[in-house]
C-alpha positions as CSV (number, residue, x, y, z in Angstrom):
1,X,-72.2,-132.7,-52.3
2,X,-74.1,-129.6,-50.9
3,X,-73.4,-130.7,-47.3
4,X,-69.7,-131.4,-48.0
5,X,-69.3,-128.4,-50.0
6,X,-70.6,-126.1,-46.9
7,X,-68.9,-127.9,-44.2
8,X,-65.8,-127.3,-45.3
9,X,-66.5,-123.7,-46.1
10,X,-67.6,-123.4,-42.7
11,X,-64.5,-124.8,-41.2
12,X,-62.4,-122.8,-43.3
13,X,-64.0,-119.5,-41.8
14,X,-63.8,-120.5,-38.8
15,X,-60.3,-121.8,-38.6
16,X,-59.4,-118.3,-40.6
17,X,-61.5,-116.3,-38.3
18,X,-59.5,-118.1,-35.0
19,X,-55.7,-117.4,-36.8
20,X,-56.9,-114.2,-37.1
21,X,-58.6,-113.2,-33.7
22,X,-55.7,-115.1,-32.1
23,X,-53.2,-113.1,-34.1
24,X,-54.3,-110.0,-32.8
25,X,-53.3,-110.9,-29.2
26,X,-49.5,-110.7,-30.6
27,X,-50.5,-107.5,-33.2
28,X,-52.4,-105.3,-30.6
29,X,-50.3,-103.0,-28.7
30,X,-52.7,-101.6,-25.8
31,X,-50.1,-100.4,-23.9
32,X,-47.5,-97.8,-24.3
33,X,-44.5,-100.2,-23.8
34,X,-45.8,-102.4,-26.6
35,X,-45.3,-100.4,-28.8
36,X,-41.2,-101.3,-29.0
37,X,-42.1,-105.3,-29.4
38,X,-42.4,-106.8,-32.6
39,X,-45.3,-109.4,-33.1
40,X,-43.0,-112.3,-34.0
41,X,-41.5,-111.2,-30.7
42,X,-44.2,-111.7,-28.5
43,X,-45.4,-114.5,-30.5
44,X,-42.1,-116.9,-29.8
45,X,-42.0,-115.4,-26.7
46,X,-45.9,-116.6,-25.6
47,X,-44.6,-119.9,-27.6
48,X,-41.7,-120.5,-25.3
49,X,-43.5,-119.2,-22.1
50,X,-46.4,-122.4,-22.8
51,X,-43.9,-124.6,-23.3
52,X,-42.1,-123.8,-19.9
53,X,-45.3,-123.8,-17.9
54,X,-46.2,-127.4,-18.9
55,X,-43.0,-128.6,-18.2
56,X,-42.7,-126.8,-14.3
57,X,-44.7,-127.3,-11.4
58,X,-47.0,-124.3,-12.6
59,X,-48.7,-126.9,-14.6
60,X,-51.2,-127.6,-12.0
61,X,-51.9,-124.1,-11.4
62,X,-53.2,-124.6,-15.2
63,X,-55.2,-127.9,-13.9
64,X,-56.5,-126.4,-10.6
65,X,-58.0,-123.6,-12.8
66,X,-59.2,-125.4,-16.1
67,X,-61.5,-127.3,-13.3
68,X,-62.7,-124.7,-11.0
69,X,-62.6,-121.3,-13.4
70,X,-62.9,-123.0,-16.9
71,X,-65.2,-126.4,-16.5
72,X,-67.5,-124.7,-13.1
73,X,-66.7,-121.0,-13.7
74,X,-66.4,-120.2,-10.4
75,X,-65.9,-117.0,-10.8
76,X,-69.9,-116.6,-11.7
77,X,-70.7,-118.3,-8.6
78,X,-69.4,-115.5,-6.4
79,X,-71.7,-112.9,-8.7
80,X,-74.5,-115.1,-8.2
81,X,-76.0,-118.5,-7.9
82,X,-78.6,-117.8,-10.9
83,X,-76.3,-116.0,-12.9
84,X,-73.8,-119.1,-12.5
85,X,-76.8,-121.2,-13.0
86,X,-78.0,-120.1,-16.2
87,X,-73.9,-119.9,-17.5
88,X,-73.9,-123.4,-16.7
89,X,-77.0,-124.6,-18.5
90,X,-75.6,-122.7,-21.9
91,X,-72.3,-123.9,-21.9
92,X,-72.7,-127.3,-20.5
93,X,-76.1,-127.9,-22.0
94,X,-74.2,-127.1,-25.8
95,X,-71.1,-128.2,-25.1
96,X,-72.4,-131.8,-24.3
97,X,-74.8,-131.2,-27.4
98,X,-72.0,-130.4,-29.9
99,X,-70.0,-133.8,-28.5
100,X,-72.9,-136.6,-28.2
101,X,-75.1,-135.4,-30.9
102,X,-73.3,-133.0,-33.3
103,X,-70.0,-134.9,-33.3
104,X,-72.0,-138.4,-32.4
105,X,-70.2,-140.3,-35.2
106,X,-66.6,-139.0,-33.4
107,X,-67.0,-139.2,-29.8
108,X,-70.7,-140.7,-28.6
109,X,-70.2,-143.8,-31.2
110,X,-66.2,-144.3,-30.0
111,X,-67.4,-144.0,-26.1
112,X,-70.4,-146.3,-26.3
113,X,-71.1,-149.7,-28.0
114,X,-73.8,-149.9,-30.3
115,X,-75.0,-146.2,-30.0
116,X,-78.0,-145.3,-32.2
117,X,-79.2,-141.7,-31.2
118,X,-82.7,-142.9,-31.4
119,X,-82.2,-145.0,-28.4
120,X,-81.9,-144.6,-24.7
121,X,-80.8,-142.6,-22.7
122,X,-79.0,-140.7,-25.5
123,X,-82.4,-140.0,-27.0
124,X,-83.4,-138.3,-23.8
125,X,-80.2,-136.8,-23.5
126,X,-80.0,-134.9,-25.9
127,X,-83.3,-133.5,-25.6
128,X,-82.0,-132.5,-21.4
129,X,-79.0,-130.8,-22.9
130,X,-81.6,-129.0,-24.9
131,X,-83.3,-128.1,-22.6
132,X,-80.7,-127.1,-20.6
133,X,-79.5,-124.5,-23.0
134,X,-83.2,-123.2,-23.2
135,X,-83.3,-122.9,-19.6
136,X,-80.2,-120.7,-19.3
137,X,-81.0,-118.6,-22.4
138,X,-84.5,-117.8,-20.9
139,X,-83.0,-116.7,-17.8
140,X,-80.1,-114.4,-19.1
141,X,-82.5,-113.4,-21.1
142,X,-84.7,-112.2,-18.1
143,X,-81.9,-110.6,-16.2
144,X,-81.0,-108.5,-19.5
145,X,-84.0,-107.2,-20.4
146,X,-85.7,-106.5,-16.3
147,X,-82.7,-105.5,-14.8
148,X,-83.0,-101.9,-13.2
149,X,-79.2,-100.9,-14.0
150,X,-77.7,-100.2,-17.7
151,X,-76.9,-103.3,-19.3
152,X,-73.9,-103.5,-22.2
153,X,-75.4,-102.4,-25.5
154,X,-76.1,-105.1,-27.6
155,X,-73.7,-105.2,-31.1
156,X,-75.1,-105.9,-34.6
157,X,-72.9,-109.2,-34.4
158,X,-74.2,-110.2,-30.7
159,X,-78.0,-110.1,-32.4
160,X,-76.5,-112.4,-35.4
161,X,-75.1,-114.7,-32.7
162,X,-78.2,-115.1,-30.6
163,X,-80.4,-115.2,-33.5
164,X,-78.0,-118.0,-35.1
165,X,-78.2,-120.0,-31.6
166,X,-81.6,-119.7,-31.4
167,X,-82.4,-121.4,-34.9
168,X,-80.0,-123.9,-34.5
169,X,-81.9,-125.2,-30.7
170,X,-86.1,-124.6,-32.4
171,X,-84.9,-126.0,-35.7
172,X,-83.2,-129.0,-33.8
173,X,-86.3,-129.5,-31.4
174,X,-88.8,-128.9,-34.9
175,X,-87.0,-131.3,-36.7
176,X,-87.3,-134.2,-34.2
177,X,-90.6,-133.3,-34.0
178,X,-91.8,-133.7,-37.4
179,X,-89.7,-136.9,-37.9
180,X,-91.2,-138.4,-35.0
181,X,-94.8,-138.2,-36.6
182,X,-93.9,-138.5,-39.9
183,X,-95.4,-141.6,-41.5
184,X,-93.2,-141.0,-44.9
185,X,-90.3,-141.5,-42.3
186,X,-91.9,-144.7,-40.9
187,X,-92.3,-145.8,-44.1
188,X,-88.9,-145.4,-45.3
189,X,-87.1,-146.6,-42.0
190,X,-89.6,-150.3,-42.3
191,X,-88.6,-150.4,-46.6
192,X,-85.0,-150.1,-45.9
193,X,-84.6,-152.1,-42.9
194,X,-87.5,-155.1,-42.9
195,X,-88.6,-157.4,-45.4
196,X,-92.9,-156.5,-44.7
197,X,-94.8,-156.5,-47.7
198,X,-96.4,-153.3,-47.8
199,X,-99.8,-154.3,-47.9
200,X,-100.2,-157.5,-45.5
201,X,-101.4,-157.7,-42.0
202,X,-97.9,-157.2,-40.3
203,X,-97.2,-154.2,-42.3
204,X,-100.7,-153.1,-40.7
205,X,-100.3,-154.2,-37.5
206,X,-96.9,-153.0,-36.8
207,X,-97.7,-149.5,-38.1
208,X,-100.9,-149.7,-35.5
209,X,-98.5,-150.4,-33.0
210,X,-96.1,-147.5,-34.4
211,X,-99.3,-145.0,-34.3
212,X,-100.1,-146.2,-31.1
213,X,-97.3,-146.0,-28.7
214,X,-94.6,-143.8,-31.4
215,X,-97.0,-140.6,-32.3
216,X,-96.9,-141.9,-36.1
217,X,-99.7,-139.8,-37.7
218,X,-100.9,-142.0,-40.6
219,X,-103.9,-141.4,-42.7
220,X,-104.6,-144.8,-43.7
221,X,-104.3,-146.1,-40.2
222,X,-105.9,-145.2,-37.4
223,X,-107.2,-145.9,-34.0
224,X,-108.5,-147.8,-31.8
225,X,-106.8,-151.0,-32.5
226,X,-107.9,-154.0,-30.9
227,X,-105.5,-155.7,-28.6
228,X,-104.6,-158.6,-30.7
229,X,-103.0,-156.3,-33.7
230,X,-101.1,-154.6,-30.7
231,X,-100.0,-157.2,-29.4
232,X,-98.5,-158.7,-32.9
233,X,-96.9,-155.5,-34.1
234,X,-95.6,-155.5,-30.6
235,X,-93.7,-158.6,-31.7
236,X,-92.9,-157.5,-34.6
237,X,-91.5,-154.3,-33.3
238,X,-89.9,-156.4,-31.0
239,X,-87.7,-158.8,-33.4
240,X,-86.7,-155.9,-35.9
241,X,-86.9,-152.3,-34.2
242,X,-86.5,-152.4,-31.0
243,X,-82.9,-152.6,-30.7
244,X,-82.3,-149.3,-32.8
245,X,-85.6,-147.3,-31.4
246,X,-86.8,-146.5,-27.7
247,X,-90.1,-144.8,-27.2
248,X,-90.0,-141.2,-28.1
249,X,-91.6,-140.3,-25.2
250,X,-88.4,-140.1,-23.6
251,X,-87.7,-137.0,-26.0
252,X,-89.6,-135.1,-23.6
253,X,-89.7,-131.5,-25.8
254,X,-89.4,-133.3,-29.8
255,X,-92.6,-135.7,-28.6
256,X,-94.4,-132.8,-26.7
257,X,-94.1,-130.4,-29.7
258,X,-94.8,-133.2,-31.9
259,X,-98.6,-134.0,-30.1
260,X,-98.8,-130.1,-30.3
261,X,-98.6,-130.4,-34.1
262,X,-100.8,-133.9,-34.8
263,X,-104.0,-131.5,-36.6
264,X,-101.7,-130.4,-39.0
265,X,-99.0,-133.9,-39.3
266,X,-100.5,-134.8,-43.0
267,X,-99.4,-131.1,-44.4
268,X,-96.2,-131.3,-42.6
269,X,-95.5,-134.2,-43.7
270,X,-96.9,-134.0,-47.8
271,X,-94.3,-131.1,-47.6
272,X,-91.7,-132.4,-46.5
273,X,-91.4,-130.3,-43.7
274,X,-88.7,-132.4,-42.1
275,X,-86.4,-132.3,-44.9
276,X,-86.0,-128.2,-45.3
277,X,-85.6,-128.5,-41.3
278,X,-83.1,-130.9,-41.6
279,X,-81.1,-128.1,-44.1
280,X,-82.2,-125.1,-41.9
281,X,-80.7,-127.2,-39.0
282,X,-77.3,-127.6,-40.5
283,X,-76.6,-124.7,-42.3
284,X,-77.5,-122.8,-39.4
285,X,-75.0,-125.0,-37.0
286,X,-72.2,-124.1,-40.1
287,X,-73.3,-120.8,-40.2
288,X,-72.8,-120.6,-36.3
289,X,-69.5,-122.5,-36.9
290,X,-68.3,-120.1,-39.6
291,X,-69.6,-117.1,-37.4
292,X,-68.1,-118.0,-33.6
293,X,-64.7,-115.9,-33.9
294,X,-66.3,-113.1,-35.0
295,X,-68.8,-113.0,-32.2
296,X,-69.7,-112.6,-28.5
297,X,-69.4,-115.8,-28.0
298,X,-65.6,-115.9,-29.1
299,X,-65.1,-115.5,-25.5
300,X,-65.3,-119.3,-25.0
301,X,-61.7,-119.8,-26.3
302,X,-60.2,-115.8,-24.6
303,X,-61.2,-116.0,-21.2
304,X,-60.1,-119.8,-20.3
305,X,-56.6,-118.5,-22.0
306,X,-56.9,-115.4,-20.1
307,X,-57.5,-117.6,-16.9
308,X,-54.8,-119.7,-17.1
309,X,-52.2,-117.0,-18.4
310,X,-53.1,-114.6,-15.5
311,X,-53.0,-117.6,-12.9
312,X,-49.3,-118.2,-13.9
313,X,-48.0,-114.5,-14.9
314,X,-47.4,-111.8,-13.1
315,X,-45.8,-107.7,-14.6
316,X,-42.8,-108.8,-12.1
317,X,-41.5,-112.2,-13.4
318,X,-43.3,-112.3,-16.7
319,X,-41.3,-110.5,-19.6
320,X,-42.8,-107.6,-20.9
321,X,-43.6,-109.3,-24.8
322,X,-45.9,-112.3,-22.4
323,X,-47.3,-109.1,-20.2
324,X,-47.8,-107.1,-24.1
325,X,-49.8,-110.1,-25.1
326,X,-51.6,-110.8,-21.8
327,X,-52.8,-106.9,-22.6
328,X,-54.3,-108.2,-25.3
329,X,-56.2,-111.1,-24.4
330,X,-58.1,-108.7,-21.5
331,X,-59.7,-106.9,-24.8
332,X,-61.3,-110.9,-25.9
333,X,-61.7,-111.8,-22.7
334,X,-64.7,-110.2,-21.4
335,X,-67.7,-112.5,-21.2
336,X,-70.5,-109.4,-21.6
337,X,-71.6,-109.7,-17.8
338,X,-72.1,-105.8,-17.4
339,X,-70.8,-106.1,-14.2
340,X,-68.6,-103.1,-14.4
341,X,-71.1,-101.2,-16.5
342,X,-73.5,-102.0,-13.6
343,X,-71.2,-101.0,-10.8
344,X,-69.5,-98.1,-13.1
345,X,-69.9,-95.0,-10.2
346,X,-70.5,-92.2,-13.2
347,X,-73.1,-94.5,-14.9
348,X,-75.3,-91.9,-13.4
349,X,-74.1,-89.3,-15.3
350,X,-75.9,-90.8,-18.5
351,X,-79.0,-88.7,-17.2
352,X,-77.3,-85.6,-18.3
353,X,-74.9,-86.5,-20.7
354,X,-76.3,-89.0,-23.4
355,X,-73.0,-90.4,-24.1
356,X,-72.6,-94.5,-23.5
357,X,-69.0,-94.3,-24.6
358,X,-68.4,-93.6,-20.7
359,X,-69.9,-97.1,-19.4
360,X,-67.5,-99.8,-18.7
361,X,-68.7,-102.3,-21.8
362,X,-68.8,-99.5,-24.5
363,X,-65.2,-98.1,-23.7
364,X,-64.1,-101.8,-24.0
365,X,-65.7,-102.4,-27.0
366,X,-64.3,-98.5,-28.6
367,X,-60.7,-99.8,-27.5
368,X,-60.7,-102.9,-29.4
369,X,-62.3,-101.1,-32.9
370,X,-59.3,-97.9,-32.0
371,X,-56.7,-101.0,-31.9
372,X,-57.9,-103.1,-35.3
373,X,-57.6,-99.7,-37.1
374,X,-60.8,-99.0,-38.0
375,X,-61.5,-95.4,-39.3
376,X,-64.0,-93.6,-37.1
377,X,-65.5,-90.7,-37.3
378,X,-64.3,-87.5,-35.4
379,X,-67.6,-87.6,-33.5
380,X,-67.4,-91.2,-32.4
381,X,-63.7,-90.3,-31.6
382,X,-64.5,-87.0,-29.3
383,X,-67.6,-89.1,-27.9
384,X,-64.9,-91.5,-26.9
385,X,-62.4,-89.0,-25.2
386,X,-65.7,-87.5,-23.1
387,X,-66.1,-91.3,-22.0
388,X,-62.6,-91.8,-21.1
389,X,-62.1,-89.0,-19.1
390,X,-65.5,-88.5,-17.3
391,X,-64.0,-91.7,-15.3
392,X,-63.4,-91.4,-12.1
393,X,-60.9,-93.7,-11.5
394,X,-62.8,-95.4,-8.9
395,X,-61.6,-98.8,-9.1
396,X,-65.2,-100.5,-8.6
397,X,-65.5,-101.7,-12.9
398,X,-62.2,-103.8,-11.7
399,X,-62.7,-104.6,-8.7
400,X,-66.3,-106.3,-9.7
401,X,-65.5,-108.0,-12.8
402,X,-65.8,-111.8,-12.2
403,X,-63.3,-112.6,-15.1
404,X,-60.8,-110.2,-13.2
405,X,-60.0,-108.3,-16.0
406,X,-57.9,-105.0,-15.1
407,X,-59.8,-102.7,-16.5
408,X,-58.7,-99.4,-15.1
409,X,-55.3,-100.3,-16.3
410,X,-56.8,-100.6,-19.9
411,X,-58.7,-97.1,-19.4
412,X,-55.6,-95.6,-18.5
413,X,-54.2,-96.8,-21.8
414,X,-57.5,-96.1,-23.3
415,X,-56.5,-92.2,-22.5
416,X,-52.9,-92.5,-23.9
417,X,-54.3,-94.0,-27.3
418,X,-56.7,-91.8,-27.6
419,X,-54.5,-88.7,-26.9
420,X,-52.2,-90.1,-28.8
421,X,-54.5,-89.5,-31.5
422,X,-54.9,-85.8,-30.9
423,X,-57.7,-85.9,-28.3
424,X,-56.3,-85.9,-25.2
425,X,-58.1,-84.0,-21.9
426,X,-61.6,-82.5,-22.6
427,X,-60.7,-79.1,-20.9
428,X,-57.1,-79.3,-22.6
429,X,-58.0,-79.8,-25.9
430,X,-61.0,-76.8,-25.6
431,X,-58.3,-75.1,-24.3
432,X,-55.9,-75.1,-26.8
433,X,-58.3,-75.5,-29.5
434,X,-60.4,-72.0,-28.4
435,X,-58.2,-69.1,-28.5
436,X,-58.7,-65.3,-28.3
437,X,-60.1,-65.0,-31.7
438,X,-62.4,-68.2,-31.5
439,X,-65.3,-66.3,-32.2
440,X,-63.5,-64.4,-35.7
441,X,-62.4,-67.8,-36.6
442,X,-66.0,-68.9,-36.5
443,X,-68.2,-66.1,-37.6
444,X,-66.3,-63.8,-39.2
445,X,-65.8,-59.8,-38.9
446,X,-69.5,-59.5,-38.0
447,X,-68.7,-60.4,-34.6
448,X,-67.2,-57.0,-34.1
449,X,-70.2,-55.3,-33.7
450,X,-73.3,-56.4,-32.3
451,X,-75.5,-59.1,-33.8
452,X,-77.4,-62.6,-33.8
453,X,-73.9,-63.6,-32.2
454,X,-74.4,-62.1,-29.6
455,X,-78.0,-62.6,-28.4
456,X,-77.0,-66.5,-29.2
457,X,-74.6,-66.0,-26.9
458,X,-76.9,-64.7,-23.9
459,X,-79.6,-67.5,-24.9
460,X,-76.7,-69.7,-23.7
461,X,-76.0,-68.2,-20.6
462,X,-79.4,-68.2,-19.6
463,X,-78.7,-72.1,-19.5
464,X,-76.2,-71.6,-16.5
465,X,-78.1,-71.3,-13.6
466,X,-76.0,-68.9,-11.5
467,X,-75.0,-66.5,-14.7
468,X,-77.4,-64.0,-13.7
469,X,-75.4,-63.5,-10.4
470,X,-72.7,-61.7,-12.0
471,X,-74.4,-58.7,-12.4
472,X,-74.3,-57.4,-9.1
473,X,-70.5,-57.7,-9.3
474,X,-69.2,-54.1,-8.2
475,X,-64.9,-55.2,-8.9
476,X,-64.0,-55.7,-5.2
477,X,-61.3,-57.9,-6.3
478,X,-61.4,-60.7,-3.5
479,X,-62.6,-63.4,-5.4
480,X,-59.3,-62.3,-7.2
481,X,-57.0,-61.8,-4.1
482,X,-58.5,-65.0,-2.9
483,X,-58.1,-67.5,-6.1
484,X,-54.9,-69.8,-5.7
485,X,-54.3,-70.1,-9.4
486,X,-53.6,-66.1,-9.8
487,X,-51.5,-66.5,-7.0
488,X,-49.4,-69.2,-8.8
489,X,-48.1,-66.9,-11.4
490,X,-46.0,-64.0,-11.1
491,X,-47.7,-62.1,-13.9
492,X,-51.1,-64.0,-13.8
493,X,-52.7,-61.5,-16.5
494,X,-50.3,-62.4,-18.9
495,X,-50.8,-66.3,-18.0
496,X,-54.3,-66.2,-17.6
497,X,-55.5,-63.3,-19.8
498,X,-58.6,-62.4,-17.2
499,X,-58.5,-62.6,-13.7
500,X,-61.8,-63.6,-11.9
501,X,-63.2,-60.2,-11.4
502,X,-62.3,-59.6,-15.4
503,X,-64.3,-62.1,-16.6
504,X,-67.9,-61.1,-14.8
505,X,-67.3,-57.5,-15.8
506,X,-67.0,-59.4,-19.7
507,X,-69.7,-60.9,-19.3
508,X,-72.0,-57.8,-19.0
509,X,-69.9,-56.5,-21.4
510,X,-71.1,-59.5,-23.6
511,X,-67.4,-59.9,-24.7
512,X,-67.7,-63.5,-25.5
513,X,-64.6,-63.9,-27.6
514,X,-62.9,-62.4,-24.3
515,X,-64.7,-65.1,-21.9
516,X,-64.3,-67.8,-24.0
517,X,-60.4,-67.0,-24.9
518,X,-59.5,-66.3,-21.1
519,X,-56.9,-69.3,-19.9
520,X,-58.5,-68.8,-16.5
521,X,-61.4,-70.9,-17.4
522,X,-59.7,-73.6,-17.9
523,X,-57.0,-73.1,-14.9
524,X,-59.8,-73.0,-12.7
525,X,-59.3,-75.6,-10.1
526,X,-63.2,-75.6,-9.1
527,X,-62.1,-75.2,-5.4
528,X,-65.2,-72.0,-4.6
529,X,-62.5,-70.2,-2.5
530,X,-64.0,-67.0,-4.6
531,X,-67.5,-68.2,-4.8
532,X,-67.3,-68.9,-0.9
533,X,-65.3,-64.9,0.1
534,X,-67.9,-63.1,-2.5
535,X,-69.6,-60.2,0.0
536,X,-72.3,-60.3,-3.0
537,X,-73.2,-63.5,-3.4
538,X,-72.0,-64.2,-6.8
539,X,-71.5,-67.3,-8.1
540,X,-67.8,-66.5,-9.6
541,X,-66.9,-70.7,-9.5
542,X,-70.5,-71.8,-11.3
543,X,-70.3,-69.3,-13.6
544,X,-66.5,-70.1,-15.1
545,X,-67.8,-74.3,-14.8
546,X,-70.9,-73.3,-17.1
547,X,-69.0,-71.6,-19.2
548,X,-66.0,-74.1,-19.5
549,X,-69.1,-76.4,-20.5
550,X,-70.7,-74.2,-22.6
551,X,-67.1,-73.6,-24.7
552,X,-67.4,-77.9,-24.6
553,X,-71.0,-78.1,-26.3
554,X,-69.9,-75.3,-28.8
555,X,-66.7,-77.4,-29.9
556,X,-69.0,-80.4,-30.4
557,X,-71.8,-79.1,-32.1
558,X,-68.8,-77.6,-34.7
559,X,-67.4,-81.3,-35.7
């Protein structure tokens, strides 16, 4: 009743958590166009687009890559023959387990004639498959936690999923294990399916046998045995068990773990150790069941879609509700590779600026939570519009992806959401943000005289490196003749409220409401014409790039 009961709970979840994951694809509108197509829309319109595929030649476009991108993931095999090897051992090592052992009663029984899983070669098998899936967790393990380059930060819901996985494989191996030398399990299997009496000399002798050659730990019977009681449980073996049980040996890891435990089999088994596996095993495959859609691993239905939508569509000749939804899918699709995050030319920058929202796989992951509506915090939000626009637009997170996922397309509408939001440029939001009375705003009439404020304020120049070169400024004007943005505007003091030279001499002056108000620091184009024309060697373009990052860190540490 218990089992029933939490299967079908599990398969609800799960069927809930796909119609709802899937849904978004047709909800989510990542790109600005989107936003004029409806759902339903989109959602007839992916409908109709299937339907046409399967019934044109494109349909073996969808074969071609089912077999090559889907089935042998050849896309991993261009990043790298281990990487691709240790894909392979997870998915094909569980996928084979979740159709000859976990749906054995569906598929193994329906393919094979009188299957038993305790027989061979499904009984060894199963324990490959296993050990398969061991093989490639062990060695994406090993690239994630020695690799020299930043990795994709690890989720809550990732650490459910692996921790899930991982209980499901030990408990499965555990379990095998335990029933292997269980002699309560021996006993039970010879009640129900001979006619021995429990006491007589082929009860004894095939239980010898059974210890002997099966790993049976039994406390009433126990080695040596002399040949002739071998030899007639052998028999007896022979004309009742044989056809339903092969030697265990063959389950390579259950048996080895299973010798590994022998000292301690009577405890194990007085506790009935096997049973509460047997539970821990299933809830924890229903648990995993329940929990798939929600995590990493999710990716196992998105990117084949992904894969076989791309390989047909293209923003030409697909309309724009399949290219909406193809928008969508890219946000599901990624398979948490790090590639791009790996590859990501600013990835650097994280030296100086602790901020992972500007990596690849963080940004991804900030776009999907910014889509489903969830309320974040004003930090998180500004530490997401520093991410977005520190990229350089270099093309390498793209061009690197095996999945072929167009990311800078999706950073660029990254950068439209979030503006649309009211963060849009760094520099531009400072700038409108910090006007001429930014310092009044913040600290009140005290600012008009000196105070704290204002010995703050040099304890944050002394931060800029070239600030001190301002002081031997003497007004010459060139790095004002020279500048190319006060040359842009007829009246550039009323545009830019300082002018180059203007903003040293307020700087000695201490007149940081001046500074920081000035629209020159923020027109700057950073091109050290004045820096480079200076006769005195000051640092004019340093200087206004400090403090346009120094009017940054204020705004920041105020939210």
């Amino acid at each position: 009743m218990v089992y029933s009961i939490a299967l079908y709970v599990s398969l609800a979840v799960f069927c809930v958590g796909l119609i709802y994951r899937f849904s978004n694809w047709f909800r989510f509108k990542v790109a600005r166009d989107a936003q004029k197509t409806p759902a339903l829309k989109r959602l007839l319109a992916g409908i109709g687009g299937t339907l046409s595929t399967l019934l044109s030649l494109k349909f073996f476009i969808w074969v071609r890559i089912y077999i090559l991108d889907v089935l042998f993931q050849k896309y991993f095999w261009k990043t790298g023959k281990l990487r691709w090897l240790a894909h392979m051992c997870i998915y094909w090592g569980f996928l084979l387990l979740l159709l000859m052992h976990a749906l054995d009663k569906v598929v193994t029984s329906a393919v094979f004639n009188n299957y038993y899983p305790t027989l061979n070669p499904f009984l060894f098998l199963r324990n490959f498959f296993g050990l398969m899936v061991f093989a490639g967790l062990v060695m994406a393990f090993w690239r994630r936690l020695f690799s020299p380059h930043p990795r994709p930060k690890s989720r809550t819901v990732d650490f459910y999923a692996l921790v899930i996985l991982a209980v499901i494989m030990v408990s499965g191996v555990l379990l095998e294990s335990t029933k292997i030398m269980s002699e309560t399990e021996y006993e039970g299997m010879v009640s129900d399916y001979s006619a021995l009496e429990e006491d007589s000399e082929e009860a004894y002798a095939l239980k010898a046998y059974w210890v002997e050659y099966f790993g049976v730990v039994s406390q009433d019977v126990k080695g040596p045995f002399d040949q002739d009681t071998l030899a007639y449980g052998r028999e007896l073996h022979e004309e009742s068990c044989m056809e339903c049980h092969s030697r265990p040996q063959w389950a390579f890891m259950s048996y080895g773990v299973s010798r590994g435990l022998n000292s301690v089999a009577a405890g194990i088994d007085r506790a009935g150790l096997h049973t509460g596996l047997w539970w821990v095993h299933i809830l924890a495959c229903f648990i995993g069941l329940a929990w798939l859609p929600f995590s990493k691993f999710f990716h196992m239905f998105s990117t084949p879609i992904f894969l076989l939508a791309k390989g047909v569509m293209t923003e030409e000749m697909s309309g724009p509700e399949n290219w909406a939804t193809l928008k969508a899918i890219e946000l599901d699709a990624c398979v948490h590779c790090g590639d791009c995050t790996r590859r990501c030319s600013i990835a650097v920058t994280m030296n100086e600026i602790p901020n992972p929202k500007m990596l690849p796989s963080e940004k991804h992951a900030a776009f999907r939570s910014l889509l489903a509506g969830r309320n974040l915090s004003r930090k998180k939000l500004l530490a997401i519009q520093e991410g977005s626009y520190i990229c350089t637009d270099c093309h390498r997170c793209t061009e690197v992806c095996p999945v072929g996922l167009d990311l800078e397309s999706m950073w660029r509408n990254l950068k439209l959401h979030v503006a649309d939001l009211g963060y849009p440029k760094p520099e531009l939001w400072a700038r409108n943000t910090i006007g001429e009375d930014y310092v009044i705003r913040k600290f009140g009439d005290e600012t008009l005289s000196p105070s704290a404020v204002d010995r703050a304020f040099l304890q944050d120049l002394s931060k800029i490196a070239a600030v001190s070169t301002f002081s031997v400024c003497f007004g010459c004007r060139k790095c004002t003749n020279v500048c190319p943005v006060v040359a842009a505007y007829d009246s550039p003091r009323k545009a830019l409220g300082l002018l180059p030279h203007e903003i040293m001499h307020c700087l000695a002056l201490r007149q940081k409401d001046l500074v920081l108000g000035s629209m020159m620091l923020w027109e700057c184009l950073t091109c050290y014409l004045c820096q480079e024309q200076c006769p005195q060697g000051v640092c004019i373009t340093d200087v206004l790039y400090g403090l346009k990052n120094l009017a940054l860190n204020r705004l920041k540490e105020e939210v």
